[in-house]
KEKE-898289 format. One record per residue: residue in three letters; x, y, z of N, C-alpha, C, O in turn. Coordinates in steps of 0.02 Angstrom, whole numbers, plus 50000, padded with zeros to 5 digits. Example, Ala and Ser with C-alpha at 12.3 -4.5 7.8 and 13.67 -1.06 7.14 Angstrom:
! KEKE-898289
ALA506604971650390506154977550390506604983550390507124983450423
SER506424988850354506844994750357506455000250394506705005750402
***
This chain:
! KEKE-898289
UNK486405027849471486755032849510487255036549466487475034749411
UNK487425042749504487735047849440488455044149442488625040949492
UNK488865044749382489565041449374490115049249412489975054949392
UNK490535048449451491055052749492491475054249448491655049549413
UNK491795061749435492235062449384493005058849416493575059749393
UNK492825055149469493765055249516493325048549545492725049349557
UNK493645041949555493385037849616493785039249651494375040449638
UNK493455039349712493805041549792493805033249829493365029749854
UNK494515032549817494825028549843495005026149923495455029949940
UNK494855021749978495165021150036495215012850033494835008750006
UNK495765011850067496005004550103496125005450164496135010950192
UNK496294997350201496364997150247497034991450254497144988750199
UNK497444989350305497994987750285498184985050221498134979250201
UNK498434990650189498794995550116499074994650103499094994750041
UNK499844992150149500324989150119500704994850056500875000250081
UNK500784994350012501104998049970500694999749919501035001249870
UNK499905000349907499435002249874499515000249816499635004049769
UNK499464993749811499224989849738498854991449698498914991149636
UNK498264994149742497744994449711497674999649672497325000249621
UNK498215005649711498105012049637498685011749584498695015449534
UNK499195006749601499625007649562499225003549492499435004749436
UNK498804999949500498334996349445497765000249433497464999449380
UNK497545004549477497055011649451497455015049401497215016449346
UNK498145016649420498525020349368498645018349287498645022349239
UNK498735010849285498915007449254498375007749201498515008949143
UNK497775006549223497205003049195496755013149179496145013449173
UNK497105018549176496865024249166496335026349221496055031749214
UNK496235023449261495585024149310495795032149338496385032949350
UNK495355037549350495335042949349495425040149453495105035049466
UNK495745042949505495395042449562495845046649609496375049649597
UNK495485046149668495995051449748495975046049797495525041949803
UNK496565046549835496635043349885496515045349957497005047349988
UNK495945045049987495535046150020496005045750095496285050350126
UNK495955039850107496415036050171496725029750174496525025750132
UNK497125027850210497405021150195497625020250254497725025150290
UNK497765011850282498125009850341498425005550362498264999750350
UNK499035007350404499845000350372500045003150459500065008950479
UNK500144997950492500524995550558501184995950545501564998450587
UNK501394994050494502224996050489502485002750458502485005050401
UNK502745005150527502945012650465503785012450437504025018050430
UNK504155007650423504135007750360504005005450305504325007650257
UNK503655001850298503085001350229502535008050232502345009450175
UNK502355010850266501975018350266502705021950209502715022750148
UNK503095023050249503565028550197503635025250126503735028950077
UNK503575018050118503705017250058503145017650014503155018949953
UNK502525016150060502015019550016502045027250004501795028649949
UNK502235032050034502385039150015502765039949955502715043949908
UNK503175035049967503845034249917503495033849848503625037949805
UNK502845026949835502635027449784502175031649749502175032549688
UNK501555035649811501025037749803501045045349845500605047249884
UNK501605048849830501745056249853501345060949867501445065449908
UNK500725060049823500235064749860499475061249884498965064649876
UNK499445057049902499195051749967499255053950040499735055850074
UNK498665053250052498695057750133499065053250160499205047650138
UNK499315056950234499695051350280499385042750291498815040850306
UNK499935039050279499365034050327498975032650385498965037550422
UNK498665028350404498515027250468498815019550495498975014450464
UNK498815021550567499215016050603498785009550606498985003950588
UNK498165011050631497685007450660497055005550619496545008950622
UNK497105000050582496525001450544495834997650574495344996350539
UNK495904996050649495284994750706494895000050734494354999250762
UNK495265006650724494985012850740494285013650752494015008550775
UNK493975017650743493335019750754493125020350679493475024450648
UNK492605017050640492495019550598492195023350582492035024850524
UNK492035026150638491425033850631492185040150610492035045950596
UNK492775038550610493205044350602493405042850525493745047650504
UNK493335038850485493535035850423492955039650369492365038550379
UNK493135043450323492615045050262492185041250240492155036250276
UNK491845041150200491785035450141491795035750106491695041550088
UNK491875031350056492385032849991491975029849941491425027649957
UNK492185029349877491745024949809491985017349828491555013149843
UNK492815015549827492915010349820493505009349877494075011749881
UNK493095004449922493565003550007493944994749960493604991349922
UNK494554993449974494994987849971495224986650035495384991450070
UNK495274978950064495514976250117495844970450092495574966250055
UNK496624970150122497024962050147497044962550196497474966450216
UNK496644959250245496684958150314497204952250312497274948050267
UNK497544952950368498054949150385497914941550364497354939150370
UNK498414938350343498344930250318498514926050370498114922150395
UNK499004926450387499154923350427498564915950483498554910050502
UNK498294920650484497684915850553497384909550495497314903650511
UNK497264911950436497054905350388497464901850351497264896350333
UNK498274904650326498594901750285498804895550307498744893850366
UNK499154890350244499194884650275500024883150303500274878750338
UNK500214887050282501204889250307500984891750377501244888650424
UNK500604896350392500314896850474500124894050528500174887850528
UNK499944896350571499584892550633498934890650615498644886850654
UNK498644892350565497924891650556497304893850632496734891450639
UNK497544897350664497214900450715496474902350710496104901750759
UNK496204905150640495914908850631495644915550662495934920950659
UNK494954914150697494884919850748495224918850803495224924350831
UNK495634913650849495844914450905496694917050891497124916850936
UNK496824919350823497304925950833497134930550810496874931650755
UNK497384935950879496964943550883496994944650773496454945250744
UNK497414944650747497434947350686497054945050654497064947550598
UNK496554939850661496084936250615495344939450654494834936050646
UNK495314944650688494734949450706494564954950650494024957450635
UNK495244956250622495174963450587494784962050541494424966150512
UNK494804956450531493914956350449493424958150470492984960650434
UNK493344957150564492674962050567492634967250577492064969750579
UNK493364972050590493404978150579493294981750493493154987350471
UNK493414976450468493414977250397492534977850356492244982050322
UNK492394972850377491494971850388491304979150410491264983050362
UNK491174981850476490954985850509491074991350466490564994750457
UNK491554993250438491864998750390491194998450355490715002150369
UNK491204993250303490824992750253490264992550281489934995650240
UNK489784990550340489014992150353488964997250359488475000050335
UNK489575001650404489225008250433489455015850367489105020950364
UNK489985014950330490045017150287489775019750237489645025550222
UNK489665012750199489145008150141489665013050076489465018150048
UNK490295009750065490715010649996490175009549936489615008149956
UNK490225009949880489685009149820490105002049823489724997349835
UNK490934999649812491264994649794491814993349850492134997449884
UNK491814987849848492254983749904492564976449861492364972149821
UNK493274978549906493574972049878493904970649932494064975249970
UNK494114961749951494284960049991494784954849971494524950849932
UNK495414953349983495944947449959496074946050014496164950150058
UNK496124937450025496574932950090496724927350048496554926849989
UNK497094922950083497104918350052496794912750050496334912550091
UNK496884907250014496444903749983496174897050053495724892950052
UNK496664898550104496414895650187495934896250208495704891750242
UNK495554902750194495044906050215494304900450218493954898050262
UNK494354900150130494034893050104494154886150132493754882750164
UNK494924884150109494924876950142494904872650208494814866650218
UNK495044879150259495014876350339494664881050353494474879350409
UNK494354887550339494044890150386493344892050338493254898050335
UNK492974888850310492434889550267491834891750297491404893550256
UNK491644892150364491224895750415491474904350411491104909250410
UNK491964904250410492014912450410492044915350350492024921450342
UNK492084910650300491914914150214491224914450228491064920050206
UNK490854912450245490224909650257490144916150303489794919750268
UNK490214918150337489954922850394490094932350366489824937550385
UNK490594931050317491094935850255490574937650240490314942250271
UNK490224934250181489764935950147488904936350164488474938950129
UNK488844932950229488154935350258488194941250296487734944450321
UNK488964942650297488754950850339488734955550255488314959750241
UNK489164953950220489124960350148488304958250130488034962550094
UNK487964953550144487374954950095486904957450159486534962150143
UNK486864955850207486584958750268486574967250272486164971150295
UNK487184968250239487504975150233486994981450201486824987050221
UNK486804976350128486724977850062487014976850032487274982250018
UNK487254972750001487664970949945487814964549916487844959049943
UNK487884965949863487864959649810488534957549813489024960649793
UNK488484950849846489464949149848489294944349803488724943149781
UNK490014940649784490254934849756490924935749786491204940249816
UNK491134927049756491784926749781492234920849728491964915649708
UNK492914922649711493144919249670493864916249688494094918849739
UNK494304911149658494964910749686495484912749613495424910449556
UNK495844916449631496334917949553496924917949567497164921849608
UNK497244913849536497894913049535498324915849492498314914849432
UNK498774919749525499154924049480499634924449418499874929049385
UNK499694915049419500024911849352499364912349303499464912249242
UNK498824912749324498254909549263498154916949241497674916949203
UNK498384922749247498044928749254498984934049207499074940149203
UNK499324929749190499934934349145500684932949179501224933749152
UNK500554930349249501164933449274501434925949306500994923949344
UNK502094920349303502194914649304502314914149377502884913849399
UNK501834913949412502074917049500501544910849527501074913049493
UNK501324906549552500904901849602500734905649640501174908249674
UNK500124907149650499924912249705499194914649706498954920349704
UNK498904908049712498214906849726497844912249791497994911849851
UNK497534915449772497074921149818496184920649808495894919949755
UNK495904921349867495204921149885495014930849860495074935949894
UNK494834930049809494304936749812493914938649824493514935749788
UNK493574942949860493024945049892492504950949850492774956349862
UNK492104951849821491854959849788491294957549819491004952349835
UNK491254965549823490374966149848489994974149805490254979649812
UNK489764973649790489544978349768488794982349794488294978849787
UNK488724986949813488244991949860487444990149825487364994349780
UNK487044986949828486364983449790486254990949751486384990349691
UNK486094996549767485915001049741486245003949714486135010049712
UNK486845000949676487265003849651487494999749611488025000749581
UNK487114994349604487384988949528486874993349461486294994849449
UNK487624993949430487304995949344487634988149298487354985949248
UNK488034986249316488044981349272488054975149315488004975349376
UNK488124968249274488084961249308489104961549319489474962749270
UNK489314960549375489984957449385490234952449382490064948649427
UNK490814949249324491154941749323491824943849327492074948349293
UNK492174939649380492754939249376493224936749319493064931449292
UNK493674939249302494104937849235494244930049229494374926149275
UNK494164928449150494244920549155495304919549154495794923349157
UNK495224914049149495954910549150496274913549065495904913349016
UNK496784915549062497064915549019497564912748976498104913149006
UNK497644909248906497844905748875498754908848869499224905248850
UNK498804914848885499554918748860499824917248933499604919548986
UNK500574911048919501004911048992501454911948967501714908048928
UNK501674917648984502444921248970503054916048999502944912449048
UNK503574915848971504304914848996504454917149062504434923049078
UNK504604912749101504824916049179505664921049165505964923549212
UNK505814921249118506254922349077506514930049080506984933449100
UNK505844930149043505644938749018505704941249092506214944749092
UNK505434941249154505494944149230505984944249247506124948349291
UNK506494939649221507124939749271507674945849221507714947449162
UNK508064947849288508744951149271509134950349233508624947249221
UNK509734949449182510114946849147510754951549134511224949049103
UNK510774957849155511214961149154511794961849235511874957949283
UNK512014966849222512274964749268512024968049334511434969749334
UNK512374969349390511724968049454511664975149466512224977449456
UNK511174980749485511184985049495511514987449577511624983949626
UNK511604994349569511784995649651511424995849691511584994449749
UNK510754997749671510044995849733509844990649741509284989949765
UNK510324983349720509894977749712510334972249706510214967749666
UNK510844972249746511584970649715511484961849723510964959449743
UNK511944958649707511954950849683511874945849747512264946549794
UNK511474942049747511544937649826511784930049810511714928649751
UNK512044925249848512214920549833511784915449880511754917049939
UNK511544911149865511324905849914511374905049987511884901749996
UNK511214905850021511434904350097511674896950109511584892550067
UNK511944896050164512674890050151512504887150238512924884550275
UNK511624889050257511524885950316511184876750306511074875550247
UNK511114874150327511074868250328510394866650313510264860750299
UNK509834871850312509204870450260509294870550207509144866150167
UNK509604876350194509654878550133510294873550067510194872650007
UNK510874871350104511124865850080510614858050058510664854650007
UNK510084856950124509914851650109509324851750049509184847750004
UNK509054858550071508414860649992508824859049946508754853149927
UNK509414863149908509734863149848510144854049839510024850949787
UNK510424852049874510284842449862509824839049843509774834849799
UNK509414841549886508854838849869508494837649802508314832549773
UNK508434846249783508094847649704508504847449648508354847549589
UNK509064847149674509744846249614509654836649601509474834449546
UNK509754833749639509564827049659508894824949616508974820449574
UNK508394827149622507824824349611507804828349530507464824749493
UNK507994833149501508144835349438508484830249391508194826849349
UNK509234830349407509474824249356509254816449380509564811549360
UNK508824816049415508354808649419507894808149363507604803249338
UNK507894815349347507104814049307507424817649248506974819949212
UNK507954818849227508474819349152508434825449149508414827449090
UNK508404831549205508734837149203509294842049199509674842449247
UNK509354844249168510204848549184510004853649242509594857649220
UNK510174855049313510224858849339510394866849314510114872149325
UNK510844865449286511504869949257511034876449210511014882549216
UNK510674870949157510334874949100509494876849137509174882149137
UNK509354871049160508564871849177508244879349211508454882149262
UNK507804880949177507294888649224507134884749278506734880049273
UNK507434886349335507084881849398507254885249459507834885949480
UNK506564888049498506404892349565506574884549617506264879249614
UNK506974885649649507144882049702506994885449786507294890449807
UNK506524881949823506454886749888506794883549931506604878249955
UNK507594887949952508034883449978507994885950043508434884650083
UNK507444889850062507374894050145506534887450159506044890650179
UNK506464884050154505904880050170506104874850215506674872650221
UNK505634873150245505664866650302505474861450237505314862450179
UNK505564856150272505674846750243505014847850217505044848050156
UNK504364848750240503764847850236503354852650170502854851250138
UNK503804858850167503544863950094504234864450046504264868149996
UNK504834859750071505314861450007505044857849952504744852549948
UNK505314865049879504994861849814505274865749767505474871349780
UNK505304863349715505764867849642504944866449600504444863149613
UNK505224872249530504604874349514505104876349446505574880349443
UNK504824872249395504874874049304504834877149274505204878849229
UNK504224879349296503714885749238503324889449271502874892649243
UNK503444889649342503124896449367503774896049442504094891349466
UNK503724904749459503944904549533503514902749587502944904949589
UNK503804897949641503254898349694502874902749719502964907249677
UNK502334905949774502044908249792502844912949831503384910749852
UNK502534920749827503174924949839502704926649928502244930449941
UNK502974923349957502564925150030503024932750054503534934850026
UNK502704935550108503174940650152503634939250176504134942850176
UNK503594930850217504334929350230504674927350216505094925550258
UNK504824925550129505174921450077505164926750049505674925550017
UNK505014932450030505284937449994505734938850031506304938550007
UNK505654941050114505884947350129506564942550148507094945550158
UNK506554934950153507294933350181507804932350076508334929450064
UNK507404935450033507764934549976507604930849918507924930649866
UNK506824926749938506464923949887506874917049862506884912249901
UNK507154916549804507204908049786507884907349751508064913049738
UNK508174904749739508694900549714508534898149639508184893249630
UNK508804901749585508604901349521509534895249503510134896349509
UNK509194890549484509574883649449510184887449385510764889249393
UNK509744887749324510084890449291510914896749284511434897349251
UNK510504900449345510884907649340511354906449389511894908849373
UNK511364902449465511674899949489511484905749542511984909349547
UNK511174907149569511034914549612510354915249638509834912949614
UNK510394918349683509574919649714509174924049686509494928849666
UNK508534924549674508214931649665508414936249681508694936849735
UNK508354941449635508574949249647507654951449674507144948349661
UNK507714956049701507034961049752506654961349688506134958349673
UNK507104966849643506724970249580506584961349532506094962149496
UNK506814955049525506234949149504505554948649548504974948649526
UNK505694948549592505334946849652504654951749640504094949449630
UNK504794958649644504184963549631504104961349546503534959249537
UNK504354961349508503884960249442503504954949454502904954649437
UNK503894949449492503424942749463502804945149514502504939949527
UNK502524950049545502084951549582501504958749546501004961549569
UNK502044959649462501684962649423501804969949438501444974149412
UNK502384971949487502604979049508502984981149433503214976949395
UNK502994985949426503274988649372504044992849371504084997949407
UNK504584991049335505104991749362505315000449391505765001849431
UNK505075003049373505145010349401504925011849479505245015249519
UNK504325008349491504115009649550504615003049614504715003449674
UNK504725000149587505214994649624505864997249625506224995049669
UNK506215003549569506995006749586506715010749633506995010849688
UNK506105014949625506095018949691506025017249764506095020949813
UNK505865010549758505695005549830506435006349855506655009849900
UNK506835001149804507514999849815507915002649821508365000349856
UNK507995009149793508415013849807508545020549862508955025149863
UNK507945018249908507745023149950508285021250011508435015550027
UNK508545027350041508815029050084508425027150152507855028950167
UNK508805023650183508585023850270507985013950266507665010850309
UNK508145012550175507415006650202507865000250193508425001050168
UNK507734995850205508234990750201507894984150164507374981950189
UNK508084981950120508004977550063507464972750082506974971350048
UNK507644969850157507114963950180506484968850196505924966450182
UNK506494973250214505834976750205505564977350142504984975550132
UNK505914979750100505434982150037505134973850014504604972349987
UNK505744969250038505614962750013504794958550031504434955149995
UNK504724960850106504254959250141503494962550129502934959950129
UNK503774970550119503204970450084502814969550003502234971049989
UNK503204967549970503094964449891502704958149914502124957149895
UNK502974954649948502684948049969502044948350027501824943050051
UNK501844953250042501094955250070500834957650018500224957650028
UNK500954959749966500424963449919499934960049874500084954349857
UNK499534961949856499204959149825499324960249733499474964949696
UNK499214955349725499724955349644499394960649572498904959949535
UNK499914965549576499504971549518499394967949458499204972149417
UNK499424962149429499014958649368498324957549384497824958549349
UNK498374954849454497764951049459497044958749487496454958749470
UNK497434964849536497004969749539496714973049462496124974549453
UNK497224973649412496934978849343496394973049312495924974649277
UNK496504967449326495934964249295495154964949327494614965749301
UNK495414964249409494674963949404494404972149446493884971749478
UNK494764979349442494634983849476494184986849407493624989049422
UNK494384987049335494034990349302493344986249303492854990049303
UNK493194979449304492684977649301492124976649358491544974649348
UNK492414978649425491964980149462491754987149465491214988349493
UNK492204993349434492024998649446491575001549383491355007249389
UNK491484999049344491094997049298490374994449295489914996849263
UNK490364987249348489814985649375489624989149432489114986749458
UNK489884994749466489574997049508489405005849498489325010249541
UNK489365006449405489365012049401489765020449407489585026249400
UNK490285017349420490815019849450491225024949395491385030849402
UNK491295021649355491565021349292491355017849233491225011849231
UNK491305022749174490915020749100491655013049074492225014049095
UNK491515006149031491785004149021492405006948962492965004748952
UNK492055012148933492675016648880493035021248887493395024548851
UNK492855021148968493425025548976494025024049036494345028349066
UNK494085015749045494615015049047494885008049009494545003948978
UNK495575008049020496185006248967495855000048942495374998548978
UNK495944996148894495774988948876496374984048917496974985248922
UNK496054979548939496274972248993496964971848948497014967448904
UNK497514976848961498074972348920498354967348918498794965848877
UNK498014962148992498394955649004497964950848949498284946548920
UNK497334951548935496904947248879496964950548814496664948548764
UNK497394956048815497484959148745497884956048724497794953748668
UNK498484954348760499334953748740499224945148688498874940448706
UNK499514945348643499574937148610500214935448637500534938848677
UNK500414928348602500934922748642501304925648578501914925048582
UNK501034928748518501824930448471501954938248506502454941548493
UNK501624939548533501784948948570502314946648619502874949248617
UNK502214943448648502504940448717503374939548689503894941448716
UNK503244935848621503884933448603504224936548598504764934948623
UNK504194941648570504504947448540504664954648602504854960448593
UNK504554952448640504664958548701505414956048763505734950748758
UNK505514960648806506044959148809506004959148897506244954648931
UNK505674964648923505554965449001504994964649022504604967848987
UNK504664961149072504044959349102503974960749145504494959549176
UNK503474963849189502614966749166502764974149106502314976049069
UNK503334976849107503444983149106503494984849027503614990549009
UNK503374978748974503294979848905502504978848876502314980748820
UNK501944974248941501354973948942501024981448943500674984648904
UNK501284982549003500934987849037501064996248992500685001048996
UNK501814995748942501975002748922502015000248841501785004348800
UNK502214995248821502254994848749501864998848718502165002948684
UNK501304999148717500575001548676500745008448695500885011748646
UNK500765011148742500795018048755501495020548717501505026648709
UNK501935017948699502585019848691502645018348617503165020848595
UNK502255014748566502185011648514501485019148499501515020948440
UNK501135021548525500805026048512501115033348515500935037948478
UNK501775033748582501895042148572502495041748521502655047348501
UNK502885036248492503085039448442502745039048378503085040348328
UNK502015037248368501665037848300501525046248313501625050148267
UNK501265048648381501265056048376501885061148363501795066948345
UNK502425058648374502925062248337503225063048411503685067048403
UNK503205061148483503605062248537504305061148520504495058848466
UNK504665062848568505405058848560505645055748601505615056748662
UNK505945051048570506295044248610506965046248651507405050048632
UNK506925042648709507805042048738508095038648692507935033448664
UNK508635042648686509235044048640509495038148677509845035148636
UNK509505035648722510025030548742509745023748726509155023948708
UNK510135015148729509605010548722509555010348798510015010848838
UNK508815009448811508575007748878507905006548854507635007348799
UNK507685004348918507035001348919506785011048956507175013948993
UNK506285013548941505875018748943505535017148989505415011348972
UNK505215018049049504785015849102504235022249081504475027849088
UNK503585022049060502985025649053502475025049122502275019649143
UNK502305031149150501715029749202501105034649185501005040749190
UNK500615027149156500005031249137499425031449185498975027349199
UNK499585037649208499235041649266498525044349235498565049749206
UNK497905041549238497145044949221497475038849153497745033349151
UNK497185044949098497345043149047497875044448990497965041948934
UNK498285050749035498905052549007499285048149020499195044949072
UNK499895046648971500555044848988501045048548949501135051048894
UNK501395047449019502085051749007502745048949032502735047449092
UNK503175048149007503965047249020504005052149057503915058149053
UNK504345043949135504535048249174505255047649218505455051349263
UNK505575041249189506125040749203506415033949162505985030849132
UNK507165031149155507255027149125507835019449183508165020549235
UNK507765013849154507985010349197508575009749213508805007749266
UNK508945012149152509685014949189509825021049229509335024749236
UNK510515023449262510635026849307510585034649284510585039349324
UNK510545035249224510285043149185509735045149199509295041049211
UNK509595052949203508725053149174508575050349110508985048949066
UNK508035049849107507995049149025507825055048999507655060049029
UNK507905053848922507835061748907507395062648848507535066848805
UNK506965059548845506175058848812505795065248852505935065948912
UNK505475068348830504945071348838504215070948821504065067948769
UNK503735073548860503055071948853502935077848801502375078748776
***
C-alpha cells in the first residue's frame, strides 16, 4: 500500500496526547484527525499542548459512523474495572464497556494501525477479555499481538508495568512487528528530579501530617535503618498516601505514578526531605520539561489536575519506542525516515554525563547538531528545551523564566 506523506492520526480517551507528543519526538510526519477526553479540563490542556488539534470530543461511545478514519487510531480505555488498586469489576463497571466501543471503531473503520494500553489486570484477573480483545482485532482483520512493558525496563526509573495491544490492518502489513526488547541503560532517578530551587508553577510541598501518611513514613524510615539505611542520604520514593496493604518505598525506581497518587502529589522523596514536584512526576512519565511548564503554568487549571492527568497517560518512552515500529510495519512510514530509538541509542557513559531527564535524551543530539551548523546558543546557562516537530527542530523556549534567545 502507498506510504501517506502525513499519518492521520485519531484517539479515543486522549488524555493529554502522548501519543503525538512521541510522534513529535520520534520526527513522525502526522495530523490530528480527532480525539476524546470526558474531562474538559484535561481537553484544554490538551489544546494547551497540541494548539492546532481539532476540538476534542466528549464521548468517545458515540456513533462511530460520525468518526473519520484515520492511518493510526490509539486507545486507553479506562483501567480502573481491571486494575488491582481497583474494584476489579471488569465488565460489570459501565467503564470497562468502552473497549467495545473501542473494538467497533476499529471493525467498522478498519485504521491501517491500532494501538491499545490498559493495564497489566487485564491479563492477570481478567484473561477472558484479553482473549475476547484479540479475537475481535483478528475477526476484524488484523494481525494483533500483545506485549507487557514496563516503563523502568524501557529508559525511564518509573514501575509501571502496561498491557500493549497492536494490531495491524492484514492488508496492510509491509513489515513483521516486535515489540522493543528490555534495555540495559537505567538512568539515575537523580537526573529526573528537581534540585534547584522550586519554581512558581510548581512551588514546594511538604508531606501531609494525616495519620496515613505519618504511619507510611514510620514505617519506611523504620524498616530502612533495619536494613543499614540512612534515610537522610538514601534516593528513596516513599508512598506515604497508601493504605497498610500497598504501602512501599522504592530505591531505584519511582513507584507506579497512578492518576490518584499523582494528582494527590505523588511520593515522599527520603533524601530531599519533600514530596514530588508535578514537573518530577511528568518526566518520570517521559513528558518533556517544556510541555509540563505549559501544563503547570496555565491559568484557570489546578495542579491536582494536571497531576491526574500525567498519571492517566500513557508513558512517552514507552509510545516513541514502539509507534515508529509499528508504523513502519504497517507501511505507514519508511524506517529512514524517522528519528533513531534514542532510548537504545543513549549509553550508561552518555547518561553520566548529562544533567536533565528525558529532556537531554530527547534534545541533546539535536542541540549537539545545530551548533555544528553554526546556530546560536542562549546566551544564558539554561537548559534549551528543543521541539522536534516532523523532522525539523527548533528552539522554542528555555526552562528559566526568560525567552530564550537562540534562534532557528
Amino acid at each position: 500500500m502507498q506510504i501517506p506523506e502525513v499519518v492521520s492520526l485519531g484517539s479515543d480517551c486522549t488524555g493529554l496526547g502522548t501519543e503525538v507528543i512521541a510522534a513529535e519526538l520520534c520526527g513522525i510526519p502526522y495530523k490530528i484527525i480527532f480525539g476524546s477526553e470526558i474531562n474538559p479540563h484535561v481537553r484544554h490542556l490538551h489544546k494547551l499542548l497540541h494548539p492546532t488539534a481539532p476540538p476534542l470530543g466528549v464521548d468517545c461511545t458515540q456513533d462511530v459512523l460520525r468518526k473519520p478514519t484515520v492511518d493510526l487510531y490509539v486507545a486507553g480505555p479506562p483501567c480502573q474495572p481491571w486494575s488491582a488498586i481497583g474494584q476489579q469489576k471488569g465488565l460489570k463497571d459501565f467503564r470497562g464497556t468502552v473497549f467495545y466501543h473501542v473494538l467497533e471503531f476499529v471493525r467498522v473503520r478498519q485504521p491501517r494501525a491500532v494501538l491499545i494500553e490498559n493495564v497489566r489486570g487485564l491479563l492477570d484477573r481478567h484473561a477472558d477479555m484479553l482473549s475476547d480483545v484479540l479475537h475481535m482485532l483478528k475477526a476484524s482483520g488484523y494481525c494483533a499481538t500483545w506485549d507487557i512493558l514496563d516503563t523502568k525496563d524501557h529508559g525511564i526509573p518509573q514501575s509501571r508495568p502496561r498491557l500493549l495491544i497492536v494490531g495491524i490492518r492484514a492488508d496492510s502489513c509491509a513489515h513483521t512487528f516486535k515489540f522493543p526488547k528490555k534495555l540495559k541503560m537505567k538512568p539515575s532517578m537523580d537526573l529526573f528530579l528537581h534540585h534547584g530551587k522550586p519554581y512558581d508553577w510548581d512551588p514546594l510541598r511538604l508531606p501531609p501530617t494525616n495519620a496515613t501518611a505519618r504511619r507510611n513514613l514510620q514505617h519506611a524510615r523504620a524498616k530502612m535503618v533495619a536494613t543499614g539505611i540512612n534515610p537522610a542520604s538514601a534516593h528513596t520514593f516513599i508512598d506515604v498516601f497508601a493504605s497498610k496493604k500497598f504501602a512501599s518505598l522504592n530505591l531505584k525506581h519511582c513507584p507506579c505514578i497512578t492518576a490518584s497518587r499523582s494528582k494527590a502529589g505523588g511520593f515522599y522523596i527520603s533524601h530531599l526531605n519533600r514530596m514530588t514536584y508535578y514537573l518530577e512526576l511528568g518526566r518520570l512519565q517521559g513528558f518533556p520539561t517544556d510541555k509540563l511548564r505549559t501544563m503547570l503554568s496555565s491559568n484557570g487549571v489546578k495542579h491536582s489536575v494536571v497531576g491526574h492527568a500525567i498519571g492517566n497517560a500513557i508513558s512517552v518512552n514507552i509510545l516513541m519506542r514502539i509507534l515508529p515500529r509499528l508504523l513502519v510495519a504497517a507501511g505507514l512510514v519508511q524506517q529512514s525516515a524517522v528519528r533513531a530509538d534514542v532510548w537504545k541509542k543513549t549509553t550508561k557513559a552518555q547518561v553520566t554525563s548529562m544533567n536533565i531527564l528525558p529532556d537531554d535524551i530527547y534534545y541533546g543530539e539535536l542541540r549537539a547538531s545545530a551548533r555544528q551548523s553554526g546556530k546560536k546558543r542562549c546566551d544564558r546557562k539554561c537548559q534549551c528545551v528543543i521541539s522536534c516537530i516532523a523532522v525539523q527542530a527548533r528552539p522554542v523556549s528555555c526552562s528559566d523564566d526568560a525567552p530564550c534567545t537562540a534562534k532557528p
